[in-house]
N, C-alpha and C positions, 0 to 999 in steps of 0.2 A: 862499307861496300857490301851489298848483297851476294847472295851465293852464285845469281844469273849472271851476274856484272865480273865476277871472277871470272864464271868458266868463260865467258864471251874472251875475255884478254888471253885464257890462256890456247881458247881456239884457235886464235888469230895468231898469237905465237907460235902456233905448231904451224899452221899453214905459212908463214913468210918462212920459218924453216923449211919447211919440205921447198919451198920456193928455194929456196936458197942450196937447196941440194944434201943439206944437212942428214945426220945419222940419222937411219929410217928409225931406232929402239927409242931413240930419244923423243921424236917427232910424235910416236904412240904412247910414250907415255906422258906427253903432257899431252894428247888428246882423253887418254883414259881418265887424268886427272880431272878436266876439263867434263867428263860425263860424271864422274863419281861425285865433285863438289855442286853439280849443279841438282843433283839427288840428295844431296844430304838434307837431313829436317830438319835441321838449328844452323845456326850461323856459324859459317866458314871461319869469319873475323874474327866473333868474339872464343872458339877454338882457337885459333892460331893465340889470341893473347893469354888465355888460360893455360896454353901450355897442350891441348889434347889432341889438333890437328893433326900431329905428327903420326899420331896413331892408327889413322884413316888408312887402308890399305888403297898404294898408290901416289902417298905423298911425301914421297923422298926428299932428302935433304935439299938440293936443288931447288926442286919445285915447292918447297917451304919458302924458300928464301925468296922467291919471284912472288908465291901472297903474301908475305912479308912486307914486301915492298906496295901490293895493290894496296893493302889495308892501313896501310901505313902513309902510303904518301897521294893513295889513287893513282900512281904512275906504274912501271916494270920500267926500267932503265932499257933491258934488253930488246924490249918491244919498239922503245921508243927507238933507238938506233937504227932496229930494222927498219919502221917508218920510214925514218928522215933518206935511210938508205933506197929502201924500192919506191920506184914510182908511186905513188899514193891511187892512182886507176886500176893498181893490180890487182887491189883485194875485191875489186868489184868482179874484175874480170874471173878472177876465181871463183867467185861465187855463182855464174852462170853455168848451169847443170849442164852437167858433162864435161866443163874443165876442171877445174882441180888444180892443184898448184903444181904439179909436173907437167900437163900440157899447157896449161897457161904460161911456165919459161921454157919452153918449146917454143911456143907462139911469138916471145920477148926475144929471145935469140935468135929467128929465125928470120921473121917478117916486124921486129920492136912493134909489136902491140901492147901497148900500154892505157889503153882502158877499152871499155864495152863499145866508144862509138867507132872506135878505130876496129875493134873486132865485128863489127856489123860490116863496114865499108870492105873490110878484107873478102869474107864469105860472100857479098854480094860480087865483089871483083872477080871472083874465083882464084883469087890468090893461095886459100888454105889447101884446096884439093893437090897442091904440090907438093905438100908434106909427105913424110914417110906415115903410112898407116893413115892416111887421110882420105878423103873423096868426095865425092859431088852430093852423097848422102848424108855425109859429115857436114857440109859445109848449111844444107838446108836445114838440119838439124837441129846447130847453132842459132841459125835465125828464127828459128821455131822457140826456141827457148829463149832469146833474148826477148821477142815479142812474148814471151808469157812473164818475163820480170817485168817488162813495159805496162802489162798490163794489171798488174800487180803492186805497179808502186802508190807508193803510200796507202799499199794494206798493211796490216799487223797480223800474226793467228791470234788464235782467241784465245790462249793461254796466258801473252803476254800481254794483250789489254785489258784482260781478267786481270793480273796481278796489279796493275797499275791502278785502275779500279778499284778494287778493295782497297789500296792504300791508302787513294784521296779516301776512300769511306770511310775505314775509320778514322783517319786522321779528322773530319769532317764532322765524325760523330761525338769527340774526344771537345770538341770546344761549344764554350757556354754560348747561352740562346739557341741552338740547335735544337730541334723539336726531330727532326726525321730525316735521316739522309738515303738515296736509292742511285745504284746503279742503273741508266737506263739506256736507249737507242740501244743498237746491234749487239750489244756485247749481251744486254739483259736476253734479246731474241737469241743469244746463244749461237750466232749466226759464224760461218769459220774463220770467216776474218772481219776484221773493222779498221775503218778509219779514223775512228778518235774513239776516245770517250768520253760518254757524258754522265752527268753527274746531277740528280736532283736532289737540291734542300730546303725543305719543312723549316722556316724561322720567321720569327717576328720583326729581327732585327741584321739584316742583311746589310747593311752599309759597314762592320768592321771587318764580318766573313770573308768577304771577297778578297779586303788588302793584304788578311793575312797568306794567301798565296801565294805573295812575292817570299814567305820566311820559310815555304819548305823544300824541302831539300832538292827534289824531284823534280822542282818546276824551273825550268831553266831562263824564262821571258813569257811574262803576260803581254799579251798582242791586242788584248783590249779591256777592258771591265767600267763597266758601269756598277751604279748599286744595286743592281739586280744579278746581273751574270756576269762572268768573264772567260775569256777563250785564251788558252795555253799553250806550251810547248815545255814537253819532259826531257830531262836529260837524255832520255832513251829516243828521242827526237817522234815520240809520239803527241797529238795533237788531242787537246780536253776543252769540256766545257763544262761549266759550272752553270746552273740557275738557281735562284730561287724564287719559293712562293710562298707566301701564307699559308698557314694549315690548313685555311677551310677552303682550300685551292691544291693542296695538295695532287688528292689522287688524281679527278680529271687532266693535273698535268701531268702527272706519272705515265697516265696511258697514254696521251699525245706524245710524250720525250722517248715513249718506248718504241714509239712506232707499229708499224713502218705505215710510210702515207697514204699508200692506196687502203689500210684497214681502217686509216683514220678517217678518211673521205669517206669511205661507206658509211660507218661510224656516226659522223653528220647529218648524212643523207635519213638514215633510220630515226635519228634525233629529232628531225625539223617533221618526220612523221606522226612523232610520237606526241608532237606541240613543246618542244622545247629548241632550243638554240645552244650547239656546241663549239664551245671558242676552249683555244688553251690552256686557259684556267677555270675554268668551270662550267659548271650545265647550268641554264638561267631558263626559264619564263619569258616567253613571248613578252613579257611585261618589264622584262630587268631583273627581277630576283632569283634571286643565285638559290637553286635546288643542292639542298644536302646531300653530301653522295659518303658514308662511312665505312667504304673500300671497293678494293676494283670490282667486287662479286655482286655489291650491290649499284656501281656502276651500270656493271652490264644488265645487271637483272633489269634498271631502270628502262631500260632501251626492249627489255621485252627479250635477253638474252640469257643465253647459257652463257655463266664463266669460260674465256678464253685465255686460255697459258699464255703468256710471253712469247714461247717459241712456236706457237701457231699464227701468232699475228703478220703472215704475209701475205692477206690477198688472195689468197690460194682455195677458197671457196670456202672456210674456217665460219665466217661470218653465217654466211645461208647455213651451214649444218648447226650453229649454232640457234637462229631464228625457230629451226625445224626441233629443234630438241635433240636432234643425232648425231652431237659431236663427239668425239672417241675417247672413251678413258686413256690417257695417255699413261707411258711407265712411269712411278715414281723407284727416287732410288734403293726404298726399304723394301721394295720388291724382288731385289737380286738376294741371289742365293752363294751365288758363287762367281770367281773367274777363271777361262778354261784356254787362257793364252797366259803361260806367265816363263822367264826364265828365272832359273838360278846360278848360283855358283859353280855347277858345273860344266857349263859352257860358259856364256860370257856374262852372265848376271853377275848383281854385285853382294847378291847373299844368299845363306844357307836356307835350303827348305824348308827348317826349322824354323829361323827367321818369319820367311813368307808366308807360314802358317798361322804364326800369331798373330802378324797384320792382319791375316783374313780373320780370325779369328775376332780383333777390334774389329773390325769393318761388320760384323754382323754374319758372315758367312758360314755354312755349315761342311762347304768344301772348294778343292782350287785346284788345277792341272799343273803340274809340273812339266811343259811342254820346252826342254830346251833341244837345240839346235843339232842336225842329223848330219853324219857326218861329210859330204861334202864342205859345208862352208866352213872351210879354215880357220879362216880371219877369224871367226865365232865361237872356235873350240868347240865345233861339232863333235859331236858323240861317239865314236866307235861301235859298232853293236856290240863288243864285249863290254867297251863302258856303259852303255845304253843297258843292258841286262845287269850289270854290278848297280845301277839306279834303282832300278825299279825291285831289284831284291831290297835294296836298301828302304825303300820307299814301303815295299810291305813290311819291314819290322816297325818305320815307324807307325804305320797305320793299328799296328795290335797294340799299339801304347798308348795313342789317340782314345778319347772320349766322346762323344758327339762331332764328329768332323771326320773327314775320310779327303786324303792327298790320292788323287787320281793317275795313274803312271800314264802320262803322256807323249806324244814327239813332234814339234813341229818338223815333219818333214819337207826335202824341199823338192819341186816338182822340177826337173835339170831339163836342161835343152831340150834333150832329147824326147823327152816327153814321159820319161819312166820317173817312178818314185826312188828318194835317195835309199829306201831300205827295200829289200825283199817281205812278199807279203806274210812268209812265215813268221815274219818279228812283228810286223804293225800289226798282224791278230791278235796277240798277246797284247796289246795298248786298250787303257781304256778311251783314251783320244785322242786320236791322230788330226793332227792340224795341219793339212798342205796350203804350202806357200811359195810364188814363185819369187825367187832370189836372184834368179841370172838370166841372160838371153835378152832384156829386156827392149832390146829391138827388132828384135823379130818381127816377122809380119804378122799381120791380123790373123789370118787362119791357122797360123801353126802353133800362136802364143796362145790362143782360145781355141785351138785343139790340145795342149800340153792341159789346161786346165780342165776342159771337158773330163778328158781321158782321167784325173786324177778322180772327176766327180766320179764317173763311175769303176773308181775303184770300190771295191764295198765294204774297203775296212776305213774309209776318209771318211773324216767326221763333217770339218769343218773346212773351207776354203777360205786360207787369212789374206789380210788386206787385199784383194780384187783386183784393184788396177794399178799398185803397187806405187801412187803418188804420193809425192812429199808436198804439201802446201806452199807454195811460192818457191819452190824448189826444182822441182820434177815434174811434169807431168805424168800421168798414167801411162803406160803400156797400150798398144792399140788392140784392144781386148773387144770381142763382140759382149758387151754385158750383158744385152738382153737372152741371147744362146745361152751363157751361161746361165743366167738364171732361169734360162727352161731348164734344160737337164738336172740343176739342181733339185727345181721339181718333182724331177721325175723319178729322180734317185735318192731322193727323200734325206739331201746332205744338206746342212746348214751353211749359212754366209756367215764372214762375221763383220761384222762393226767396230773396227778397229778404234780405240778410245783416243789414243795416243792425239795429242791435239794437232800435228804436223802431218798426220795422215787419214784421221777421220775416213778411213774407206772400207767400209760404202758409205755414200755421203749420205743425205737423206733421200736423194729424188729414189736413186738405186736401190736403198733400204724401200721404199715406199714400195714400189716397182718390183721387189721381189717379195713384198707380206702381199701386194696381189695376187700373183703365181700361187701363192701358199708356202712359201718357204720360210723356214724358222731362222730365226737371226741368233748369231749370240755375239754377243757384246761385251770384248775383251778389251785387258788392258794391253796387253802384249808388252810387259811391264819386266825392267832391267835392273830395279831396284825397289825398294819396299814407299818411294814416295810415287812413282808412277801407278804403285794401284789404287791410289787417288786419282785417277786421271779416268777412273769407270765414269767419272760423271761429265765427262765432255762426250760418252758414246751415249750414256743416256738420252744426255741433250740432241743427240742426230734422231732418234728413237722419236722421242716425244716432235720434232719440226717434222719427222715420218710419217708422225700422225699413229706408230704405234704403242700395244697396250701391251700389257703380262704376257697374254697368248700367243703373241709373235716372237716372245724371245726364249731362248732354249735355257740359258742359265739364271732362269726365273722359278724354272720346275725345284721341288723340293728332290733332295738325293736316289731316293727310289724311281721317282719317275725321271731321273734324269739320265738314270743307269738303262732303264729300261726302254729308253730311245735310244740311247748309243748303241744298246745290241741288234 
């Protein structure tokens, strides 16, 4: 069982508990559990057999015994029980942003709602505005969020058709006659969510490759295959497809499988220009002979093209800047210098600065922000300013012991209702970067939520303003935030956005990044990272950067340490 497929069972655990009414200590710590084994970098399983899981902070006796059980039988007895016991509609209905599993058995014991179509009919009756703490804003709310799962289903984010991805890849790459295996459509375009994935393979002998996807583990029903392709369904009830082609067909169908259509229609169009004819599998001669193409760069070039990224291929006028020679150096990832959203251990991360140090340190960095949580937000083990100042004293001893790399004493602070910052500006002077974020109020109206932020931009010790619209991808929507306002006055107050990497939040997406490197604001592009494998997750912000259409110049944590210091003052 993987470490995703754990925490998933033991989320869901926590939630029919909390449904259930269950001890609140209990309910957080298998949700804790639940974020900490989905962060680990080696395997939950093969720890629990070795004997070392135990040692994981967070996984108590109890909550051993329940992965015991995942890794051992694929089931939790306790899970199962609760199953058979709640309606099986509930866990949908909880998952509709803004219930939760206290107001969702609200809803069960008051008006028996027991799934999402019956929670539609209710809000549209006006049934729910009856409730205590409920109303006619509530009830439109709802329906605003149901319609955004609605229109969400059967996406995936792109984290998790990534991982599924790679797996058929390598698994695909691992058997004999394989010549080339590639990720391609949306997931290769880096795009935030996808509907399936696809999967191109380079062989000569494609009539045993395909059968073998009935033997792996992941693939729950082939729904069709021929000798060329086949089209799937994963345990994880995600949708694939396989093709393949001859090598010397290859790439021309790497760029067709990568998409997207309107670039490939162009694509044609400039081909039958150029006196050639472009089909799927290859570039051919008015005549029938197949033109040698020995990768995408000399693809494009054949067409009289600059190289186009994957993640520019939308349509989006990529092509024409291409023909003209003015298409944009996009970021790459050996570009970044550092990341200036990170938590630790002393609020609610799950490791020592020390820790987070080294990883930057692998990762190529010569510095990272220590931005944990200020102290309003509870839940988070926000800061005290007497903790907050025992940090940062702490942080300069380790900084005289450091060698080439410098820990920057940080604070995500949060920008509160009210529109004030959670610290006085006596203390965020002393920061070398302040990160305001809004955490609470999140329904507020348009004018007072994008005035709380304005008002932070021009505070003049705010560095950076983290995730923007404060969306969860197929979760939440944004906050009704005027972006474009905001990204005037960022402008003008010369404070950076950031680009949250975090694959579930990606904000600013890329239209908004785009949209504020025109204004001229600097982006930086954070992990906003809870454990040391989320600072891997810098390269799903890259990827919004690069579909941005931005290069080096537009991001803040590109600069080397000197100059990076030297904008923060």
């Amino acid at each position: 069982m993987r470490n995703i497929e754990i925490a998933w069972a033991l989320r869901e655990l926590s939630d029919l508990l909390e449904f259930k009414g269950e001890d609140y200590f209990k309910i957080r710590a298998y949700r804790q559990a639940a974020k900490t084994l989905a962060g680990l970098p080696c395997s939950a399983a093969e720890m629990y057999r070795n004997g070392t899981l135990k040692d994981v902070p967070g996984v108590g006796k109890n909550i051993l015994a329940k992965i015991g059980e995942l890794v051992e039988t694929g089931e939790c007895d306790l899970l199962q029980r609760l199953r058979e016991e709640i309606p099986p509609g509930i866990v949908q209905v909880m998952a509709v942003p803004g219930m939760g599993p206290k107001r969702t058995r609200v809803f069960y014991e008051q008006l028996e709602i027991t799934t999402i179509k019956e929670l539609e009919k209710a809000a549209r009756s006006r049934r729910i505005r009856s409730l205590p703490g409920m109303g006619a804003k509530r009830e439109q709310e709802i329906l605003r969020n149901i319609k955004m799962l609605k229109d969400n289903s059967g996406s995936f984010i792109l984290s998790t058709a990534l991982e599924i991805a790679t797996e058929f890849k390598q698994y695909l790459s691992e058997l004999s006659d394989v010549d080339t295996v590639a990720v391609a459509g949306s997931v290769r375009r880096w795009r935030e969510t996808a509907q399936d994935v696809d999967i191109l393979v380079s062989t000569l002998s494609p009539q045993g490759l395909v059968s073998t996807l009935n033997r792996h583990p992941l693939v729950n029903n082939v729904s069709f295959q021929d000798e060329r392709r086949a089209n799937f369904i994963t345990t994880w009830g995600i949708p694939g497809k396989i093709l393949t082609v001859p090598p010397s067909r290859y790439i021309p169908a790497l760029v067709w499988c990568t998409g997207n259509t309107g670039h490939w229609t162009k694509l044609k169009d400039i081909a039958l220009s150029k006196g050639y004819k472009l089909e799927a599998e290859g570039v051919f001669e008015h005549n029938g002979i197949q033109v040698p193409v020995a990768s995408e760069e000399d693809f494009y070039h054949k067409l009289g093209l600059e190289y186009i990224p994957p993640e520019m291929r939308e349509d989006r006028g990529e092509i024409e800047q291409a023909q003209s020679g003015n298409l944009p150096q996009v970021l790459r990832e050996a570009k970044m210098r550092g990341d200036l959203h990170i938590h630790s251990n002393w609020s609610d991360g799950g490791n020592s600065i020390e820790e987070l140090v080294n990883k930057a340190r692998e990762k190529g960095y010569s510095y990272l922000a220590v931005t944990d949580h200020s102290q309003s937000l509870k839940i988070a083990r926000g800061l005290s300013v007497e903790r907050l100042l025992e940090q940062w004293e702490y942080i300069d001893g380790l900084n005289r012991e450091l060698k080439g790399f410098q820990v920057l004493k940080g604070i995500e602070v949060d920008i509160l209702s009210n529109g004030e910052l959670d610290y006085p500006d006596q203390i965020l002077s002393r920061a070398d970067v302040v990160v305001a974020s809004v955490h609470s109020g999140f329904k507020q109206e348009r004018e007072k939520i994008t005035g709380r932020i304005v008002a932070a931009i021009e505070n003049p010790h705010v560095d950076i303003i983290g995730h923007l619209t404060g969306r969860l991808i197929g979760h939440r929507s944004g906050y009704d935030v005027d972006v474009e306002k905001v990204i005037k006055k960022a402008a003008e107050n010369n404070t950076a956005l950031e680009i949250n990497s975090s694959p579930d939040r990606l904000d600013l997406d890329e239209l908004n990044a785009r949209l504020a490197a025109e204004y001229g604001v600097m982006l930086a592009i954070n992990t906003d990272a809870h454990d040391l494998r989320r600072m891997d997750e810098i390269i799903y912000g890259i990827a919004v950067s690069r579909r941005a259409w931005l290069g080096a110049d537009n991001i803040l944590n590109t600069k080397e340490l000197p100059e990076l210091l030297s904008y923060l003052r």
